[in-house]
N, C-alpha and C positions, 0 to 999 in steps of 0.2 A: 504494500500500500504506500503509493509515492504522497498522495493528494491528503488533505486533512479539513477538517471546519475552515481553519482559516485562510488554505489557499485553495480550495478548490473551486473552478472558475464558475460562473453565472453563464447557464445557457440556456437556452429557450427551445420551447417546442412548441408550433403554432397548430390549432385544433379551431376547427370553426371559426377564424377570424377572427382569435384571440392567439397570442404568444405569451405561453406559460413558461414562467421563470422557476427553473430550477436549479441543483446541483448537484452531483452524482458523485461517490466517490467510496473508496472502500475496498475491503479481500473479498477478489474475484473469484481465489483459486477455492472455491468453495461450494458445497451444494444447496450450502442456504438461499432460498430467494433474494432478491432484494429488499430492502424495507423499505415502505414509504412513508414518509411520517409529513401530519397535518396538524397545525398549528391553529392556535386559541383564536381567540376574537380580535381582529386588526391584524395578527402577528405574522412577522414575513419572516425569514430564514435567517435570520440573525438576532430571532428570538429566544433559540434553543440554546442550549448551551453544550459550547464545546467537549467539553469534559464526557458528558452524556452520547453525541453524536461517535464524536474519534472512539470513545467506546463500544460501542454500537458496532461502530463501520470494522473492528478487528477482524468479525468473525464473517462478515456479508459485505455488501453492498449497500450502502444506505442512497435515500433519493431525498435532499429536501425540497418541499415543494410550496408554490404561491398558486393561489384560485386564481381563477378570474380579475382581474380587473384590483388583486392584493399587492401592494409593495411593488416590485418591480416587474409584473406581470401585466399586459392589459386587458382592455376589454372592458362588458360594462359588468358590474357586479353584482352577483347572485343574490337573489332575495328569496331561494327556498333551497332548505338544508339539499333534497336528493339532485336538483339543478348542478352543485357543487360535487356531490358525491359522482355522479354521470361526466362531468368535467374531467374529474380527475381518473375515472375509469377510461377515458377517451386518451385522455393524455397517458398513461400506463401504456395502452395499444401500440399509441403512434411511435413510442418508445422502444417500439418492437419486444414487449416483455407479456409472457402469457399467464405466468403465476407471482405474485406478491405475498410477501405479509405487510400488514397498515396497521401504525401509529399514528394514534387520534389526542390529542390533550385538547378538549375542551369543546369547545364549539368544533373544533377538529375531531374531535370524538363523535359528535353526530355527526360530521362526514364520513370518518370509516366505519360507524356501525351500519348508516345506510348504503355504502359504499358495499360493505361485505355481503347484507341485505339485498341489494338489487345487483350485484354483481357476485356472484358467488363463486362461481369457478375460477375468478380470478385472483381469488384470496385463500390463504393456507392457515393463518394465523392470524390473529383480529387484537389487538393492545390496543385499552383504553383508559387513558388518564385524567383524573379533574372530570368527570364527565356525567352523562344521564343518558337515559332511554326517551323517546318520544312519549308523552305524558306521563314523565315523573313528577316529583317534589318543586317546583320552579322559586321556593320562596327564599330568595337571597337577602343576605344580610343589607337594611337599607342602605349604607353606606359606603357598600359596593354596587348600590343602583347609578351612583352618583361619582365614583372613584372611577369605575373602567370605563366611560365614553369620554372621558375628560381628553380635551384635543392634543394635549402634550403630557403625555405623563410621564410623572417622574420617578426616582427611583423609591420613595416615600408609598409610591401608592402600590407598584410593585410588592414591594414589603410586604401592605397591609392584606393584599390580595391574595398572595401567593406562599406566603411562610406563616412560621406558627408565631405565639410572643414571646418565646422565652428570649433570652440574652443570645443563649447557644442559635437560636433560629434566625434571628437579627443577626449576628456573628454569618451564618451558613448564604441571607438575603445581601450581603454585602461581597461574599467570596463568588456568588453568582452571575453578581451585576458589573463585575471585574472582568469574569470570565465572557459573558456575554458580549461586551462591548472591546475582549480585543482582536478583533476583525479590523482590517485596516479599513478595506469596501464595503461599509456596510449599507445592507438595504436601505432603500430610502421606505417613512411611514407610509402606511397604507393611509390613502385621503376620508374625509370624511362622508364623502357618498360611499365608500365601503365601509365604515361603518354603519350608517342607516341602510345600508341592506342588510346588512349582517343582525342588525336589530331585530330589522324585519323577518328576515329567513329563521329568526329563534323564538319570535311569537309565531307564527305556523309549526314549530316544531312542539309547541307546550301542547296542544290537543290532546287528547290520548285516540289512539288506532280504536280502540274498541272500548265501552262505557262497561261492556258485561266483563270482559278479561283483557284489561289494557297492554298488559307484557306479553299478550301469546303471540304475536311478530316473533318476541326475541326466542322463543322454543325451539322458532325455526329454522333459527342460526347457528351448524354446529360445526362448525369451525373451534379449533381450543383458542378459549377467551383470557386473557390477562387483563386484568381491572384493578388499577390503585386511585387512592386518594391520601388525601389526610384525615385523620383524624376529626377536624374542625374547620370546612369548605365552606366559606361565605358569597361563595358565588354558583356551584354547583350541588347544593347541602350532600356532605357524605353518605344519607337513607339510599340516595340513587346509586350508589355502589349496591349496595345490598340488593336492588330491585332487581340489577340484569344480574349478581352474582346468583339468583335465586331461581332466574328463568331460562339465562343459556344452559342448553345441556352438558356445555364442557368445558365450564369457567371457575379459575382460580381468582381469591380477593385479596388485595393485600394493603390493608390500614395504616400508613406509616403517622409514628407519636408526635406531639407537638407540631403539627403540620398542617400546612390549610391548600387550596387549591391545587399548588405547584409543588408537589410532595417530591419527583423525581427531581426539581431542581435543590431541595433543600438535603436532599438522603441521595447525591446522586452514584458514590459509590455502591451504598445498599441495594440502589433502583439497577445499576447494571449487575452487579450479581444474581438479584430475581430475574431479570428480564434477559440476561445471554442465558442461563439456565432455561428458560422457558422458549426461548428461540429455536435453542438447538435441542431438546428433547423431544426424542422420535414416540410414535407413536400416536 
């Protein structure tokens, strides 16, 4: 593996009159798929953190990617979860690749659940982060109603979003935001009409499928499930772990302490010892 988080180059791949920014990089010599991993709310590819990815990329091929019309990508921007989920299934094609595993943290998390959902043969493996199912729990801490659309955010709200409160968790939201930002190129923000769609595309996804048995979609997804959070999620409440860990038929859960949305960036050594274990376990 020549290429890493920080140098591997920004290229595109154009699907229906959009140019989807991504970047690919990682151990080839390998039978693991690729992985593709999908980003939270606004967040473009230099939201993830290094540490996590280069980890990642040892054993595979990792892809990170931008929607529609997110960060360095264009187009206009999606306003309903499966719209994105079909995007990026399209984009996976053009890329000439016919089996994946997908990493979802957040609002990217209802992309690869419906991603795995309406696209299934093209997924091996389904990891979902910070996340929920189509008509879970939606009652987020009011303060994060008001924290994550804010036009420029800072590292303050990051914090308050994504880590838990201890000292040690503040300590973990600072070695983070270090790591995040040393990219030399980094994405530019996604604009604020992607975020109101993004708003938009997450009030359509609070419905529930079904008023009699809301989670019996996810029964039908058996693909093996990887599902963390924290502890104490003020944006995606942690009950919604429990919902899909209790409806996939072949889903592991994993609660990390003192944590809140962004559990794999606060525990990221932890989060790759779970997650290359569960990547590469046959069967």
């Amino acid at each position: 593996m020549t290429d890493s988080h920080i140098t591997a180059q920004t290229r595109h791949v154009e699907v229906d009159g959009a140019r989807f920014a991504y970047r690919r990089w990682g151990n080839t010599a390998t039978a693991q798929p690729p992985l593709l991993m999908l980003q939270h709310f606004r967040g473009g590819m230099d939201h993830w953190d290094p540490l996590m990815t280069d980890g990642l990329a040892q054993g595979r091929e990792v892809i990170l990617f931008n929607g529609r019309g997110v960060a360095s990508s264009t187009g206009t921007p999606r306003t309903r979860i499966e719209d994105m989920a079909d995007d990026a299934a399209a984009a996976v094609h053009a890329l000439g690749l016919e089996k994946i595993d997908v990493l979802g943290f957040s609002l990217g998390g209802f992309q690869a659940l419906d991603l795995t959902w309406r696209h299934p043969d093209l997924v091996r493996k389904l990891m979902l982060l910070g996340t929920g199912p189509r008509g879970g729990d939606p009652e987020m801490e009011p303060k994060a109603l008001t924290t994550a659309p804010r036009p420029m955010p800072v590292f303050e709200d990051f914090e308050y979003l994504f880590f838990g409160r201890s000292e040690k968790a503040r300590q973990a939201a600072r070695a983070f935001w270090e790591r995040r930002h040393a990219r030399a190129d980094q994405d530019p923000p996604s604009s604020q009409a992607v975020a109101a769609a993004q708003i938009e595309a997450n009030m359509h996804y609070l419905p529930r499928v079904s008023e009699d048995d809301p989670f019996a979609y996810l029964r039908t997804i058996h693909q093996p499930t990887f599902i963390l959070n924290g502890v104490h999620d003020v944006m995606v409440p942690t009950v919604n772990s429990f919902y899909m860990a209790r409806n996939f038929p072949n889903a592991q859960l994993f609660i990390y302490p003192d944590a809140g949305h962004g559990a794999q960036f606060q525990y990221p050594q932890r989060f790759l010892h779970h997650a290359v274990h569960f990547l590469g376990e046959q069967g």
